[in-house]
C-alpha positions as CSV (number, residue, x, y, z in Angstrom):
1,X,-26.5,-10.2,-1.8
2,X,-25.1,-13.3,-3.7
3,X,-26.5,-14.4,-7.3
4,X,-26.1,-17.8,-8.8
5,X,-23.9,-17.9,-11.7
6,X,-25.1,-21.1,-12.7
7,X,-26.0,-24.7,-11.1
8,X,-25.9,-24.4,-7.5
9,X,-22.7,-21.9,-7.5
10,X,-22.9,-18.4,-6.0
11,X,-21.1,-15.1,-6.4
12,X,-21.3,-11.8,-4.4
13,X,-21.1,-8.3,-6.2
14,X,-18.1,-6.7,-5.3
15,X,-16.8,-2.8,-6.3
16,X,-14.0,-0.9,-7.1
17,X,-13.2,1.9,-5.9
18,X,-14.0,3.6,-9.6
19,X,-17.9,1.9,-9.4
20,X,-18.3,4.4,-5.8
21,X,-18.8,8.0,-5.3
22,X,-19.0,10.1,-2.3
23,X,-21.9,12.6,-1.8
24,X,-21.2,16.0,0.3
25,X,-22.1,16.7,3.4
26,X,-24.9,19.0,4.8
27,X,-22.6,21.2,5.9
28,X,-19.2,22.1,5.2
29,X,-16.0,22.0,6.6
30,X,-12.9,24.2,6.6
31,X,-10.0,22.0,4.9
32,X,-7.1,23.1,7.6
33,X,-9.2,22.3,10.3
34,X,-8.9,18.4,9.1
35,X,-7.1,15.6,11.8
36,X,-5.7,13.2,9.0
37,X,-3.3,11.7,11.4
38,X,-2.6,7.9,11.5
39,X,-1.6,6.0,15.1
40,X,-0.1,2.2,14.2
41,X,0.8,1.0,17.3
42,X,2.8,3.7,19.7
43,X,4.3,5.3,16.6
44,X,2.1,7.8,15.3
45,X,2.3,10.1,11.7
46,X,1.2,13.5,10.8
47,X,-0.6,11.8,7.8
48,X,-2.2,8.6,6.8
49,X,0.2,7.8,3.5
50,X,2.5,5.1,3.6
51,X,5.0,4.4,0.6
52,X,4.8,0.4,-0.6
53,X,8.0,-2.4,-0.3
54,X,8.8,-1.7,-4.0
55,X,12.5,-1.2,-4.8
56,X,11.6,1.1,-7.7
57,X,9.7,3.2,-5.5
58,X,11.8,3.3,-1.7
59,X,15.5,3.5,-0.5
60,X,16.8,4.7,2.4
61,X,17.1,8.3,1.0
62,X,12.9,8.0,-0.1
63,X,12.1,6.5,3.1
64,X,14.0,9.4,5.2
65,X,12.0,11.6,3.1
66,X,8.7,10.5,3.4
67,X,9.0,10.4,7.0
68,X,9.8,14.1,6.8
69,X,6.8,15.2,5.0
70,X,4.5,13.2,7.9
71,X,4.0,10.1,6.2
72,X,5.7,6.3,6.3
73,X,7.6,4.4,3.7
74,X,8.3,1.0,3.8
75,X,11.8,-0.8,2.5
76,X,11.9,-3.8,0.6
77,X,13.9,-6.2,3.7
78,X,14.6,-9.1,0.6
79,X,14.8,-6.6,-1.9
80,X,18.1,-5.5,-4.4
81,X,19.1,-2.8,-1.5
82,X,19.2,-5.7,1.2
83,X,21.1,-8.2,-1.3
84,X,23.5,-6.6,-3.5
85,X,26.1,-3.4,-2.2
86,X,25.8,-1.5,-5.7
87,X,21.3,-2.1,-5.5
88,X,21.7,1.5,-7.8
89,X,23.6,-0.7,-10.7
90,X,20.9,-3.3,-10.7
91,X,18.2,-1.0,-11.1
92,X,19.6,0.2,-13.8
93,X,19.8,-3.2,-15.6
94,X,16.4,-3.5,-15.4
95,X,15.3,0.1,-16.1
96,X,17.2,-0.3,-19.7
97,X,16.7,-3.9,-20.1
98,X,14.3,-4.7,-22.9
99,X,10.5,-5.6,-22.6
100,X,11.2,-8.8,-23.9
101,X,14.0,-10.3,-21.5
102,X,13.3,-7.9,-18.5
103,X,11.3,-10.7,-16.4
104,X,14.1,-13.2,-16.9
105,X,16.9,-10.5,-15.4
106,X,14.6,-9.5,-12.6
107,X,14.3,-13.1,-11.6
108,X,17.7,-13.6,-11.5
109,X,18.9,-10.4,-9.9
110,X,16.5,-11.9,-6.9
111,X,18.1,-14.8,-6.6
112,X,21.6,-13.6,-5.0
113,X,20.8,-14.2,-1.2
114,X,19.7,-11.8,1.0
115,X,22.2,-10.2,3.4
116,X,21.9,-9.5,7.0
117,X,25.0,-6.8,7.4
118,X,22.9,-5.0,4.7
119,X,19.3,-5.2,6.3
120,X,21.2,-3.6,9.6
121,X,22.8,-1.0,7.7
122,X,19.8,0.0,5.7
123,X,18.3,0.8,9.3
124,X,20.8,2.5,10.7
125,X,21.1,4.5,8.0
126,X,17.6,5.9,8.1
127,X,17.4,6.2,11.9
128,X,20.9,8.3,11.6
129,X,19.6,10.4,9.0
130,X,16.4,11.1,11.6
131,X,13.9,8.6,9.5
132,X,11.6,5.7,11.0
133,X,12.5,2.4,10.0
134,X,10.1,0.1,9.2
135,X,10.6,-3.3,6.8
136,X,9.0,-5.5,5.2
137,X,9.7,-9.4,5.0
138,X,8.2,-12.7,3.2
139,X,6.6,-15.1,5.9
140,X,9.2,-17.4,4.2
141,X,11.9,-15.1,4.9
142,X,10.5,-13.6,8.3
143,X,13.9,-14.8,10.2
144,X,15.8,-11.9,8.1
145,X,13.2,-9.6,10.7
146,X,15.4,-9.7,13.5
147,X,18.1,-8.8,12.1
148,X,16.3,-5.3,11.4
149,X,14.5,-5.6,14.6
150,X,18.0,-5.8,16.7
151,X,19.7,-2.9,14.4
152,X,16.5,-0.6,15.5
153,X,14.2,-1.1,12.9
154,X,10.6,0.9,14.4
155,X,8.5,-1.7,13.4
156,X,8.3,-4.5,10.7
157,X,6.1,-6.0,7.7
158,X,5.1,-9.1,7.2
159,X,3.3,-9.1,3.7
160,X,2.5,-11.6,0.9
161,X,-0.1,-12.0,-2.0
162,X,-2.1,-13.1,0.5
163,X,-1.2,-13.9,4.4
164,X,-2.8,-16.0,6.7
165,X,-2.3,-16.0,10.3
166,X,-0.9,-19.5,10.1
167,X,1.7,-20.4,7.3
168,X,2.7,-23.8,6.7
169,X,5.9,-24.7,4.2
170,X,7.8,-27.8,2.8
171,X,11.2,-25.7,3.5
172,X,11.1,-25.5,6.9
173,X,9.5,-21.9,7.9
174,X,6.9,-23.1,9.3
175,X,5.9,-20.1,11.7
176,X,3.0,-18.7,14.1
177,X,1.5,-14.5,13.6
178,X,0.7,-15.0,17.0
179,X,3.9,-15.7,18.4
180,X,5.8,-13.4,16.1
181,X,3.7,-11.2,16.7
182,X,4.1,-11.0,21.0
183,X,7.7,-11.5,20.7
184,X,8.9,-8.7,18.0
185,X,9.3,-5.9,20.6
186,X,7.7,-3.3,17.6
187,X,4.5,-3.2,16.0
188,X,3.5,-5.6,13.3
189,X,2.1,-4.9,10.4
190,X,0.5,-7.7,8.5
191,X,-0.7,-8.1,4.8
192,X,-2.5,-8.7,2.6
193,X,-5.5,-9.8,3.0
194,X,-9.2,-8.8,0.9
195,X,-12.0,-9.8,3.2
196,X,-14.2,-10.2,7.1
197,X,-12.2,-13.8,7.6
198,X,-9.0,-12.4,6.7
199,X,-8.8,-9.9,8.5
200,X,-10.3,-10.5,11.8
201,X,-7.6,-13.3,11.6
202,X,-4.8,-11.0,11.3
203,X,-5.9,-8.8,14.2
204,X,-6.5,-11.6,16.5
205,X,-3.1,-12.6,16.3
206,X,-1.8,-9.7,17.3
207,X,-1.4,-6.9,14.0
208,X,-0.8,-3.2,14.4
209,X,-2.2,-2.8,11.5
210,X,-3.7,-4.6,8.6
211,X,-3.2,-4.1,4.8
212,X,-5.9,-4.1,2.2
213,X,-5.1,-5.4,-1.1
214,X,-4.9,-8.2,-3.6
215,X,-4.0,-7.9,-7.0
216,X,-4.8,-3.7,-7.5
217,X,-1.7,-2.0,-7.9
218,X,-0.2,-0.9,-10.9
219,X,2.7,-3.1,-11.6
220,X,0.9,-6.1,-10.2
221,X,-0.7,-9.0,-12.0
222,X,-1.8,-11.7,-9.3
223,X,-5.8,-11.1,-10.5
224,X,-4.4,-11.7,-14.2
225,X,-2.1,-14.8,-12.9
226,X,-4.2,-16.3,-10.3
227,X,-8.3,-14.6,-10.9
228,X,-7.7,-13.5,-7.1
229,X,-8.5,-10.9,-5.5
230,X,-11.5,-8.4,-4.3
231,X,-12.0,-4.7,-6.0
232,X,-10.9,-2.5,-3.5
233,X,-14.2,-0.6,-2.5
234,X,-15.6,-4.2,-1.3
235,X,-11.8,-5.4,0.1
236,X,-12.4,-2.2,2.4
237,X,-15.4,-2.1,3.4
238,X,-15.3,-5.5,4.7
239,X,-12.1,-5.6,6.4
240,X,-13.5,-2.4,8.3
241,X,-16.2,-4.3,9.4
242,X,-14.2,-6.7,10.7
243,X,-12.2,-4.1,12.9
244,X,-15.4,-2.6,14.2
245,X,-15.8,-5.6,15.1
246,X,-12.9,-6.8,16.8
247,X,-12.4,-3.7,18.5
248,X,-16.1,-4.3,20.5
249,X,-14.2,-7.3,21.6
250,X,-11.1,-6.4,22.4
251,X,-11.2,-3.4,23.0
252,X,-8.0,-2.7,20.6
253,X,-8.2,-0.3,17.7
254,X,-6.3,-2.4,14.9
255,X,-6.1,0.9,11.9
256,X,-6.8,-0.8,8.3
257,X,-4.6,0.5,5.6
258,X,-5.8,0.2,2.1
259,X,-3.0,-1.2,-0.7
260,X,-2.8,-0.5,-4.3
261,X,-5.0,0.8,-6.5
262,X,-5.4,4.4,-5.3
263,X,-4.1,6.6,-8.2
264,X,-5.4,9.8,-7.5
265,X,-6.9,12.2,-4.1
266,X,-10.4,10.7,-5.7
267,X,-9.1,7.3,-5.0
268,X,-7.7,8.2,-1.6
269,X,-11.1,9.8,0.1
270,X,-13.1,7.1,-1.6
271,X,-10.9,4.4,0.6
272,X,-11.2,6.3,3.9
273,X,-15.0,6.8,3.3
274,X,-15.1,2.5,2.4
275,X,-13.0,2.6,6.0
276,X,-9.2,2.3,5.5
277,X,-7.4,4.2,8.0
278,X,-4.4,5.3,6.1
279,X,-3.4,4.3,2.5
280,X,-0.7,2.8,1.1
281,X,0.8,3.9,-3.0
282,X,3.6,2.3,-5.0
283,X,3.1,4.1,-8.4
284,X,2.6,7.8,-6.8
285,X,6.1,6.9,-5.0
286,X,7.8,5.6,-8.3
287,X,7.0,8.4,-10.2
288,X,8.4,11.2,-7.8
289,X,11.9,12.8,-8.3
290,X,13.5,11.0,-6.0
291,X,12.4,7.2,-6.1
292,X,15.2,4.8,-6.9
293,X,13.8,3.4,-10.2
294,X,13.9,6.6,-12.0
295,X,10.5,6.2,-13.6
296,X,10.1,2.7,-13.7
297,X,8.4,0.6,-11.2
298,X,7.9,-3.7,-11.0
299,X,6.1,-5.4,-8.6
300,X,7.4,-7.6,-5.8
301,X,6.4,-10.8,-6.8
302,X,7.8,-9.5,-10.0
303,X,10.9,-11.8,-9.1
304,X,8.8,-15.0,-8.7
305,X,11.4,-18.0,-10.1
306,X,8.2,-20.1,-10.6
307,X,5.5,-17.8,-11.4
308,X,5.8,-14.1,-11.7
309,X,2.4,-11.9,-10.5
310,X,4.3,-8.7,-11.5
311,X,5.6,-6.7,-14.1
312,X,7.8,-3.9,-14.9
313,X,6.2,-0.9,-16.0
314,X,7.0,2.9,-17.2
315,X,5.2,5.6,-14.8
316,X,7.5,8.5,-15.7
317,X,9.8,10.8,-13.3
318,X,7.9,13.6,-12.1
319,X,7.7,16.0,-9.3
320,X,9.6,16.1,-6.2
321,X,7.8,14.2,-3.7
322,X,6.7,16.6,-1.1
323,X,4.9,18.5,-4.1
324,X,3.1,15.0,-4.7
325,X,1.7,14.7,-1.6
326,X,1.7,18.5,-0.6
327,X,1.4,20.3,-3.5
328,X,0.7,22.8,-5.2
329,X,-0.4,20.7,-8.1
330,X,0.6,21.9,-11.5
331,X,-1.2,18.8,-13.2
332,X,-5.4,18.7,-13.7
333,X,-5.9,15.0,-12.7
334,X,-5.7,14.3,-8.6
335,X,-2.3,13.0,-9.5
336,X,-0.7,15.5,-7.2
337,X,-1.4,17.4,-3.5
338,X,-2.8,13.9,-2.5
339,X,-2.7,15.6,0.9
340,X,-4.6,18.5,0.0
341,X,-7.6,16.3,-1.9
342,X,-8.1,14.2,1.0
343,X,-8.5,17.5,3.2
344,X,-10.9,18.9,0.6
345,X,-12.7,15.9,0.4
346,X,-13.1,15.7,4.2
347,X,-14.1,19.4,4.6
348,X,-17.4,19.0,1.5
349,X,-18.4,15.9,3.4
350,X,-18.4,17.9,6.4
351,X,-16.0,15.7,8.4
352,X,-13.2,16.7,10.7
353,X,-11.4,13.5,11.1
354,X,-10.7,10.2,9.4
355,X,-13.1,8.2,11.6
356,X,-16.2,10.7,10.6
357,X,-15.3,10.4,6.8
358,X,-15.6,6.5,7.2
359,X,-19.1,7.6,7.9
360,X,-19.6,9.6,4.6
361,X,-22.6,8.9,2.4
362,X,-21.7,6.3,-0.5
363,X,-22.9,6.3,-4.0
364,X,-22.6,3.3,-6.3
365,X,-21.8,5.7,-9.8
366,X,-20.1,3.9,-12.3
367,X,-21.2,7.1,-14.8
368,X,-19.1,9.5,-11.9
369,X,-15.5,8.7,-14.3
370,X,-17.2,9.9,-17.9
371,X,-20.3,11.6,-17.0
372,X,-20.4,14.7,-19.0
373,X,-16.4,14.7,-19.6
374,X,-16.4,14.2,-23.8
375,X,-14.2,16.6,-24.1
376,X,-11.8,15.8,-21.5
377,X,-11.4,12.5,-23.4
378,X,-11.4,13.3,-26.8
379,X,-8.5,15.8,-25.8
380,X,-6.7,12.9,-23.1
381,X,-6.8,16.0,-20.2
382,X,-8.1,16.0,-17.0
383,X,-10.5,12.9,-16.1
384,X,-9.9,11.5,-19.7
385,X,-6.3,11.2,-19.5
């Protein structure tokens, strides 16, 4: 429902995923007997948690690992591991680079070209080492994508602040979704996008699968920079609309992956009930033992020469990252066992598979954060930290 905000302009109320709530179920559910398995094109993953672009949070070490545990990471194809041979001595200039002069060094670091002899290697390393590989690319630099496409690469990501399904530039890339799309030989994934329009735009030209996102990940600051984006509960909900609705068309299932903003299991099962498919985490990632930036993670449009919609910012080194996503958790606030919350959040809504918890009851509760937890905040544990 939209409400003027004055003279003849309207806005619709939108929520975050921190305004919603889930209710249980009538009955409830065994946890183990859970299917949390995610199908993007013909490759298909024990579970539906995908590791974000960031070069902070994946290399090829990370992204063997993830695929390991069941899940998906995805490598930054125009990062610092694609343009420099020593990526590791870079991210360490701008992990101990001072707040005050770390933009400037990012956006220089991004400015030594991009190098296809690296993009191939980066693939071959993770397929030798028994790992999917899946990039990601700019649609200005979506040429680089053959390169990984011809070295193996299992499919590729084509992701910006916001994409369209037509892309129009000055500099010459002019290029068609559609066509890259039918032509790639792997599955497409395409992002970001926040609403209906968006999204059923994506999938008609030919995504595997869609992300969900502007502006709501830790290290990003396009909302700040721009005033764009949708809060996530809203960006989801619509965007699964728009894939019920394509797939009554079509007939194609196009899965929608929710991106950024999910910082605990809370987060996670409130995005599957709003009707993402799978979710996709940068500061989780960042903050496991083995991520590349050692603790520190910076967006990717951190680099921006013009305008930066990113920053750099401290999430700690913490557990290994099977533990993160499998547990057991040894800290109190949904920050670890991602896999085990989204289980136990299925099985007290009484749901046995990610489609059925799309269908859980919703609750707008913006008291569900504080309600009765004084305590917990006075003493920064649990919910108040």
């Amino acid at each position: 429902m939209e409400k003027t905000i004055g003279g003849r302009r309207t806005a619709r109320r939108a929520y975050g995923l921190d305004e919603l709530a889930l209710a249980p179920g009538l009955i409830a559910v065994d946890p183990n007997d859970t299917d949390i398995s995610l199908h993007i094109g013909n490759l298909q993953f024990d579970i539906p948690f995908l590791a974000s672009a960031m070069d902070g949070a994946v290399d090829v070490a990370l992204a063997v690992e993830m695929n390991r545990i069941g899940g998906l990471a995805v490598l930054n194809g125009e990062g610092l591991f694609t343009r420099y041979e020593d990526a590791n001595a870079r991210i360490s200039q701008i992990i101990e680079e001072p707040v005050e002069t770390v933009i400037p060094l990012i956006q220089s670091l991004y400015q030594e070209p991009v190098k296809p002899e690296l993009i191939a290697r980066c693939v071959r390393e993770i397929k030798e080492k028994g790992g999917r590989a899946i990039l990601s690319f700019t649609p200005l630099g979506i040429e680089y994508s053959k390169v990984a496409v011809e070295a193996g690469a299992d499919a590729i990501v084509i992701q910006s602040s916001a994409t369209t399904a037509k892309y129009k530039s000055s500099k010459g890339s002019d290029f068609d979704l559609s066509q890259i799309c039918a032509e790639a030989g792997v599955p497409v994934i395409i992002g970001n996008c926040c609403n209906y329009e968006g999204t059923m735009s994506l999938m008609e030209a030919g995504a595997a699968a869609v992300l969900v996102g502007v502006g709501p990940g830790a290290a990003c600051t396009t909302r700040r920079v721009l005033g764009l984006g949708v809060p996530q509960g809203t960006a989801i909900a619509d965007a699964a609309a728009a894939r019920e609705d394509y797939e009554k068309k079509t007939g194609r299932y196009v899965p929608v992956i929710a991106d950024g903003g999910l910082r605990n299991g809370g987060d996670v099962c409130k995005a599957i009930a709003c009707g993402a498919d799978g979710v996709m985490m940068g500061q989780p990632i960042a903050g496991s033992k083995e991520a590349p930036g050692r603790g520190y993670h910076w967006g990717m449009a951190t680099s921006s020469v013009g305008l930066p919609r990113g920053t750099r910012i401290k999430v700690g080194r913490g557990a290994p990252l099977e533990q993160i996503f499998h547990g057991p958790a040894t800290r109190d606030d949904g920050t670890m066992n991602f896999v085990g919350a989204l289980r136990l959040g299925m099985g007290s809504c009484g749901v046995l598979t990610l489609k059925e918890m799309q269908g859980a009851e919703l609750l707008i509760a913006p008291a569900l954060q504080t309600e009765g937890k004084r305590q917990q905040f006075d003493q920064h544990v649990g919910q108040g930290k």
